[in-house]
N, C-alpha and C positions, 0 to 999 in steps of 0.2 A: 575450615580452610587450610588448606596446604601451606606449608612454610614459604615453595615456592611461587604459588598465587599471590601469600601476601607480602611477598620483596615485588613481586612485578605492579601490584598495587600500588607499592609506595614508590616509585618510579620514575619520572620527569626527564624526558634525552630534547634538550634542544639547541638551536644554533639562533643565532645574531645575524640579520642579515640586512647589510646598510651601503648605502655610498659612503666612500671617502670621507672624514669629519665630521658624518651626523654624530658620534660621540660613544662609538659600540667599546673601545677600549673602554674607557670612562664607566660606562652602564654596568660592564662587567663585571669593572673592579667595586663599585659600587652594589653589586650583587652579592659579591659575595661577605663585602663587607657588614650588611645586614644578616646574609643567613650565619653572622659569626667564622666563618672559615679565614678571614683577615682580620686583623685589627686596626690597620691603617691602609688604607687605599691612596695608593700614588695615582697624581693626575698628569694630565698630558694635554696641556693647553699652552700657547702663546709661544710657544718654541721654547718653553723651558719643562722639559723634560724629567720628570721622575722616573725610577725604574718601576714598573708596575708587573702585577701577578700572571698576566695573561702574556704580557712583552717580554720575554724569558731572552730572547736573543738580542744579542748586545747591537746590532744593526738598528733592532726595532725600538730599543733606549735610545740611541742618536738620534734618531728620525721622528720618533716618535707616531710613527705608523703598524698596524701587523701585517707581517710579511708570512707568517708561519700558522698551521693550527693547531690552540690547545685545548688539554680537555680538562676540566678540574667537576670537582662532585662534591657538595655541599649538602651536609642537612639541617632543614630547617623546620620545626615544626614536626618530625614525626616522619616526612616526607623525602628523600633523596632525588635532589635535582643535579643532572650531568650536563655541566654548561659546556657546550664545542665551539670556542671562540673561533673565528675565520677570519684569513685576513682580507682587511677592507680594498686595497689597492686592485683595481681592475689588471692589474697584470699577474693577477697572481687568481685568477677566478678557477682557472682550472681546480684548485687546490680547496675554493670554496664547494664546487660543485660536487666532488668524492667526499668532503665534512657531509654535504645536505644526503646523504645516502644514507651516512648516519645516524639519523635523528627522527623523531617520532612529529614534532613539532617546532616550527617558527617564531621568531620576536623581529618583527621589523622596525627595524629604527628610522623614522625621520626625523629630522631635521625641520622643526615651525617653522622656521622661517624662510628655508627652501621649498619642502614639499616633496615630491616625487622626483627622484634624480636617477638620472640614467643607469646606472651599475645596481639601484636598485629593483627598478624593471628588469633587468635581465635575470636578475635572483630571483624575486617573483615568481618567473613563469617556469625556472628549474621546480621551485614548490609546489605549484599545480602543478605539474606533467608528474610531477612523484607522488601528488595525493596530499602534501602538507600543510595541517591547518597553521594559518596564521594570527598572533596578536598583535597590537602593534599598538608604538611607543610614540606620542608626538614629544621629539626631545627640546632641549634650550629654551622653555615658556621664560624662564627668568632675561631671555636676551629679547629683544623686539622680532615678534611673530607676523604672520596672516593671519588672517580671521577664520575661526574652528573649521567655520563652515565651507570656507571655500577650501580649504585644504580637506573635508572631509569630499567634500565633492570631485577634486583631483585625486581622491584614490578612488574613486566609485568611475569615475570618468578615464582614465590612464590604466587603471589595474583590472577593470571590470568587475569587482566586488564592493556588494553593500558594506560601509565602515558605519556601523554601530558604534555610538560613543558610550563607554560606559563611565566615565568621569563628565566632568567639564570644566574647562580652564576659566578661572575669571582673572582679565587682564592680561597682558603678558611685559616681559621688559620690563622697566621703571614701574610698570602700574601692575603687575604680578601680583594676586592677592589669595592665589589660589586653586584649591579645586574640590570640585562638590562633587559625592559619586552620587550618582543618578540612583542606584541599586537601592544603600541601605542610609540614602536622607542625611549623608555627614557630609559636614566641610570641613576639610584640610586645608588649615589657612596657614600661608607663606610670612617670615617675620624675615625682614632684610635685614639681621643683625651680621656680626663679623662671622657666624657661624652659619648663617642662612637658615635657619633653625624653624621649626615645625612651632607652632603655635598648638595647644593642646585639641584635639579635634572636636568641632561641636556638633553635635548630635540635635537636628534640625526637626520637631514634629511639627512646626506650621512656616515654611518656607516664605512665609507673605511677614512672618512676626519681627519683633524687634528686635532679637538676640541678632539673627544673621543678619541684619541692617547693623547693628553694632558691630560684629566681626569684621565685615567689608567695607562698610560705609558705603552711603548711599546712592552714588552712583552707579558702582558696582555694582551694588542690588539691583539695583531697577535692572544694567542690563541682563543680570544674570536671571533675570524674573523673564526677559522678556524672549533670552536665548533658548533657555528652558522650555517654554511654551511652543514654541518652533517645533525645538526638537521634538517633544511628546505627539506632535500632531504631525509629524513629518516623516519620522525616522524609524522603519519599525522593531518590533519590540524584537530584543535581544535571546534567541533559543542558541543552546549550546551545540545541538545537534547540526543545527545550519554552520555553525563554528565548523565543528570538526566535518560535515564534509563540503567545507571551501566556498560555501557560498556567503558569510560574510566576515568582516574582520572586528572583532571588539577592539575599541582607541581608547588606549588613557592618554594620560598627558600629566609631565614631569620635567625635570630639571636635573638631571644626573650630577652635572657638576657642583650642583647645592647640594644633592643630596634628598631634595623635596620628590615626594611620590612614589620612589621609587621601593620600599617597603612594602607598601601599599599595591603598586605591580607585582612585589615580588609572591606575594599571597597571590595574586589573582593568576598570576602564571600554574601555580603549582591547584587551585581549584577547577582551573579552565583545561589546562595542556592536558593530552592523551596519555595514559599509561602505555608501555610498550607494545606496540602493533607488529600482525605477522609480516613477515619477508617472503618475497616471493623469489625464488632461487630454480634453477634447473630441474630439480625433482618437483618443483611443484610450490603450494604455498606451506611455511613453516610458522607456524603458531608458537608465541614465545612459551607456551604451558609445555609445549612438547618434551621428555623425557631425555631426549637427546640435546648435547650440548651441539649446540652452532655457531659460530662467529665469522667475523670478515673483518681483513685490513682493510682500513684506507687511508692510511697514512703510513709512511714510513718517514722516522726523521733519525741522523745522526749527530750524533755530538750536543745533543742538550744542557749536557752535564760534562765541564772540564775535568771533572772527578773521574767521571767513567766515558774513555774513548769507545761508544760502543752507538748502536744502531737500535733505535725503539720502533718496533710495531704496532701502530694503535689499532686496537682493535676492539668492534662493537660486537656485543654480545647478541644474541639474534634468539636465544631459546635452549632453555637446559640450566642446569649449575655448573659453575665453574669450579673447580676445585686446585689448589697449588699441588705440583707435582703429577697432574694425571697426564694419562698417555693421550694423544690425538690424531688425527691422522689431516695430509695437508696431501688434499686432492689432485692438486695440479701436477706435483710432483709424483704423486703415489706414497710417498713414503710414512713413515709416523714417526713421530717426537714426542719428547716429554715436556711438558709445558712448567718446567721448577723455578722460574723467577718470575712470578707476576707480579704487578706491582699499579697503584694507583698514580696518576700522574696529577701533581697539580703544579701549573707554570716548569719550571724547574726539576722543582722537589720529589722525589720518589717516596714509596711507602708501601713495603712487603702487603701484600692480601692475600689471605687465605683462600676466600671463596667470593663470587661475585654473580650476579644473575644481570637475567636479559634486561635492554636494556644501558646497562653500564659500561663504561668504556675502560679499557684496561691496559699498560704496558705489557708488552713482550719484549725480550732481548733476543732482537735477529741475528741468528748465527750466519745469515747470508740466503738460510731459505724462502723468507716470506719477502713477497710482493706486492705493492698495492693493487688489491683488487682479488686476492686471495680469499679463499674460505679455508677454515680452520676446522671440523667436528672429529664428533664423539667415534662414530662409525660408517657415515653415508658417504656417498659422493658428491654429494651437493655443491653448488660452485654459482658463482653470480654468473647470468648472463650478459651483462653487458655493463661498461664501468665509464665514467667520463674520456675521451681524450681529448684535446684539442691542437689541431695542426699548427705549428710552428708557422710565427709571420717575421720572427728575426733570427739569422745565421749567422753563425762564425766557426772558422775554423781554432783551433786552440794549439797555442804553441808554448810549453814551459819558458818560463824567460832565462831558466839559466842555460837551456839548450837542452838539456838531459829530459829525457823520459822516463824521471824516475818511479821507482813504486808507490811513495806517496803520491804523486803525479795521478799515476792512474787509478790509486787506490780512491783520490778524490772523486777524480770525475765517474767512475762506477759507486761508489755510496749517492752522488747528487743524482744520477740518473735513478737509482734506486728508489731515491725521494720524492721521483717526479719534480725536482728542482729543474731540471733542462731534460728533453730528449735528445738522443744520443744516433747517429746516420755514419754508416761508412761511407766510403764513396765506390763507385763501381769500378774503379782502376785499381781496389787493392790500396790505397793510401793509408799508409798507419796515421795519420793525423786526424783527429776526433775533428768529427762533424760537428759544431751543436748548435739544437735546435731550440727557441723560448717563445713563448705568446706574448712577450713584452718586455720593455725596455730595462725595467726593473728588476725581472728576474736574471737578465744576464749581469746586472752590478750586481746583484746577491749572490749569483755564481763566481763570480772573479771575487769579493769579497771574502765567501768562505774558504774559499781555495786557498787564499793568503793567512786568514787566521785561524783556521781549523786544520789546514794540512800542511801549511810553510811554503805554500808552490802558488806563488807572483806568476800569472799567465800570461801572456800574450794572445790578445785577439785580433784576428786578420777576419773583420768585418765581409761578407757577400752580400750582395745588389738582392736576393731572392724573400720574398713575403709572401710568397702562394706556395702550398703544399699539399699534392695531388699524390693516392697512392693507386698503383695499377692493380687494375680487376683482371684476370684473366693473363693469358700469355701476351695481349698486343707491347709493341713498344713504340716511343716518339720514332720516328725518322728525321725529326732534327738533331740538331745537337743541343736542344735541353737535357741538362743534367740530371742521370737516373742514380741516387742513392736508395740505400738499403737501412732501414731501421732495427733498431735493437733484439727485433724478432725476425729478422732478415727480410722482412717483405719489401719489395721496393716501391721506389716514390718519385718523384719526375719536382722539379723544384721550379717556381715559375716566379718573372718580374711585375707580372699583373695579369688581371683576369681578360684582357687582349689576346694574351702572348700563349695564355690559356687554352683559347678557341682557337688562335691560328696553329698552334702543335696540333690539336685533336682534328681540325679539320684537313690535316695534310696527314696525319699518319692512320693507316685503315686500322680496324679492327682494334682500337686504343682506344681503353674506356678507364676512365677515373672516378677516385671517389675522393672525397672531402675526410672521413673516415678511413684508419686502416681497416683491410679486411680482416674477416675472424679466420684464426689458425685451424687446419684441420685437425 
C-alpha cells in the first residue's frame, strides 16, 4: 500500500449539522476533548459563557453562539479526524452550506427533547443533494426527552430516512440510567455524580439475567426488555452500505454536556464515516488517489489571530500530497504561486505543516488572491462548477461615522466581502457609497462589529425597505423605477420590496427575465 493510500485511509472530514442550541459547540469541544486534542473543554450553557476551542471569535464568547467556521484535526486511535465546525445560527447558513462542500460526511445533532427543527431540515437536504451520508446524535438524554421512538419516527417521517438506532437510551432526565448498544451486548450506565461520570461498562451475555436488572434496576429492565423487543422486530438490521448511500441514518444517543456517550460515538463515527471521496470539478471526476495535487477554498476568514493582521484560506484538500513550499497554479486567475506558509488550524491556534493529504483541511495566508470558491492544483485547470450563494434579504447602505472614507474603512469592508461576511452592490448612478447586502439580521451586527474592533471604523448604517434580490439574464431592464445595482462581479441585479412588487416590474417590463441566482461569468 502506498504512503498515500494509507494517509487517505486514515482519514475522517466531517461537519455538525444542528439547529440553534441542540449543543454542536458543546459536542465539539467534547470531541475533542476525548480524542486528547484538549484537556479541558469550556461549556456554553445558561448564559454563562466559557471561551471554548471551536468559539475563537470574541462575539462568539459573548454570545455564546458560532458565528464562523472552524476546522481542527484530531488523532485518535491511529485514525485522523478533520472536525468542520459550522455556525449553528440560520443567518449565517450561507457559510454552513460552502463547510458542507467540504466534507466527506455528517453528524446530525438533535435535540431529545425537540426533535427535528427547522434549520436542521434545511441542512439535511444540502446533504442529500451532495450525496452525504449521515449519523446522528439524539443530544441532552440527561434533560427530560420524547420517547426513542417517536422521535426515531419524526426523522423517518420529516427527513425521509430509515433512523436505525444503534444504542438505546434507558430513561432520560432524572431517570437517565443509560445506554445499551444494540451491536456489541454492553451497557453504559450513567452515574449522577458531581462529575456525571460513566459507571464501569457491563458487558451483557443474557440480557433477561440479573447483573443488568442490578445495573438499572428494575423498571428500567423491564422497559428496556420490552423497548428492545420492538425494535429487533421493527427496525431493520443496520448495513453500512445503506449508511453511505443515504438510505438510512445510525442513532446513538448521549448527553454532551456530561460527557456520557459521547467517546463511545466518537469511535463509531471514525468506524462508520467514509474515508475521502472523489470530487467532481470541471474536468471531470477527481479521485483523491490521483497523483496530482487538488484543492478548494471555502472559506476565507481575516484577523483570527490578533497576532497576525492577516487573511486565512481554508482549504480542502481534494487528491495528491501537499507539500510546504511547492509551486501551484490558481485557475481562475491564471497565475502560479508558491504555497510556503501552510499551517494547520485548530480554533485559533496555528501550526507550521510540512505535508498534508486528501481530505485534510489546511490554512493558507491570502496575499489577496484566493477566493471562496477557488481551486488551487498541481498542473490542471480544474475549477468547481458551481459554489453556494444566497441572495441578500437585508440592505444597507454604509457610511464611516467619522465622515472619512478612510483606507482602513474600505480595507474592512473588502476583506468581509472577501469572507463572504456581506455581499457587496454598487449602485447604477455611480455612488461611491458601499451597497450592502446579508441574508440576515445577524450577520450585519457581525459586520458593524468587526468593523469596530478588527479595523477601528464605527459605521453608520442607513437601513433600505428592500428583501427580494433578482439578478438580470439577458440584456432586458425594469421600465420602472426599481433599483438596478451591480454586484462585486459587475453583473446587475434589480432590488425588490416583495414578491408583489416582483411580478408587477416583470409584468410591465418586455423582455426582462430574472433569476434568484447570479449568472455565471463568461
Amino acid at each position: 500500500m502506498s504512503d498515500l493510500t494509507s494517509e487517505i485511509n486514515r482519514r475522517r472530514t466531517v461537519a455538525i449539522i444542528s439547529h440553534p442550541d441542540a449543543g454542536k459547540t458543546t459536542l465539539t469541544e467534547k470531541l475533542l476533548l476525548y480524542s486528547g486534542a484538549i484537556h479541558q473543554a469550556g461549556a456554553v450553557t445558561g448564559g454563562k459563557h466559557q471561551s471554548t476551542t471551536s468559539d475563537w471569535m470574541e462575539i462568539e464568547q459573548q454570545r455564546g453562539i458560532s458565528v464562523s467556521s472552524s476546522a481542527m484535526r484530531v488523532d485518535y486511535n491511529g485514525l485522523l479526524l478533520n472536525i468542520l465546525d459550522t455556525p449553528g445560527h440560520q443567518d449565517f447558513s450561507e457559510d454552513t452550506y460552502r463547510t458542507l462542500m467540504a466534507v466527506d460526511s455528517a453528524i446530525m445533532l438533535l435535540d431529545a427533547g425537540r426533535g427535528v427543527q427547522e434549520q436542521t431540515l434545511k441542512l439535511f437536504k444540502v446533504c442529500r443533494d451532495r450525496g452525504i451520508p449521515i449519523i446522528t446524535l439524539m443530544n441532552k438524554m440527561d434533560r427530560p426527552s420524547r420517547d426513542p421512538l417517536e422521535l426515531l419516527d419524526e426523522v423517518e417521517q420529516t427527513l425521509g430516512i430509515t433512523a436505525i438506532p444503534r444504542t438505546w437510551p434507558i430513561g432520560n432526565g432524572p431517570d437517565f440510567r443509560g445506554i445499551f448498544d444494540r451491536t456489541n451486548q454492553t451497557l453504559y450506565a450513567f452515574e449522577r455524580t458531581v462529575g456525571n461520570r460513566y459507571k464501569a461498562p457491563v458487558s451483557i451475555g443474557d440480557i433477561r439475567g440479573a447483573e443488568l436488572r442490578s445495573a438499572i434496576g428494575d423498571l428500567a429492565h423491564d422497559k428496556l426488555l420490552e423497548d428492545l423487543e420492538f425494535v429487533d422486530h421493527v427496525i431493520p438490521t443496520f448495513e453500512r452500505d445503506a449508511y453511505l448511500n443515504e438510505e438510512c441514518t445510525p442513532v446513538y444517543w448521549g448527553s454532551a454536556i456530561t460527557n456520557f456517550g459521547i467517546e463511545h460515538f466518537l469511535q463509531a463515527i471514525l468506524d462508520l464515516a467514509p474515508t475521502p471521496q472523489p470530487f467532481t470539478m470541471s474536468t471531470g471526476t477527481i479521485e483523491p488517489s490521483s497523483d496530482e495535487f487538488v484543492g478548494f477554498v471555502y472559506k476565507v476568514q481575516a484577523n483570527m489571530n490578533k497576532a497576525h493582521r492577516d487573511r486565512i484560506s481554508f482549504l480542502r484538500i481534494v487528491s495528491g500530497t501537499f507539500e510546504r513550499g511547492m509551486s501551484a497554479h490558481h485557475p481562475r486567475s491564471g497565475r502560479e504561486t508558491k504555497l510556503t506558509y501552510p499551517f494547520e488550524i485548530f480554533g485559533r491556534e496555528r501550526k507550521i505543516i510540512d505535508v498534508a493529504y486528501p481530505g485534510d483541511v489546511i490554512g493558507l495566508t491570502n496575499p489577496g488572491l484566493f477566493q471562496v470558491g477557488d481551486t488551487i492544483t498541481e498542473r490542471s485547470s480544474a475549477t468547481i462548477p458551481s459554489f453556494p450563494r444566497f441572495a441578500p434579504e437585508i440592505y444597507a447602505k454604509v457610511w464611516p461615522a467619522t465622515g472619512s472614507f478612510s483606507k482602513s474603512f474600505r480595507k474592512g469592508i473588502e476583506q468581509l466581502r472577501e469572507e463572504g461576511v456581506i455581499q457587496m452592490f454598487t449602485e447604477a448612478d455611480g455612488s461611491p457609497v458601499p451597497l450592502v447586502g446579508v441574508v440576515g439580521e445577524l450577520q450585519m451586527e457581525l459586520f458593524a462589529w468587526r468593523m469596530e474592533n478588527e479595523y477601528n471604523e464605527q459605521v453608520r448604517l442607513e437601513r433600505l425597505p428592500y428583501t427580494r434580490t433578482r439578478w438580470i439574464v439577458g440584456d432586458g431592464r425594469p421600465s420602472t423605477n426599481a433599483p438596478v445595482v451591480h454586484d462585486d462581479q459587475g453583473r446587475a441585479a434589480v432590488l425588490f420590496k416583495s414578491d408583489w412588487e416582483i411580478d408587477y416590474v416583470v409584468q410591465r417590463s418586455e423582455g426582462l427575465q430574472l433569476s434568484e441566482k447570479p449568472p455565471a461569468i463568461a
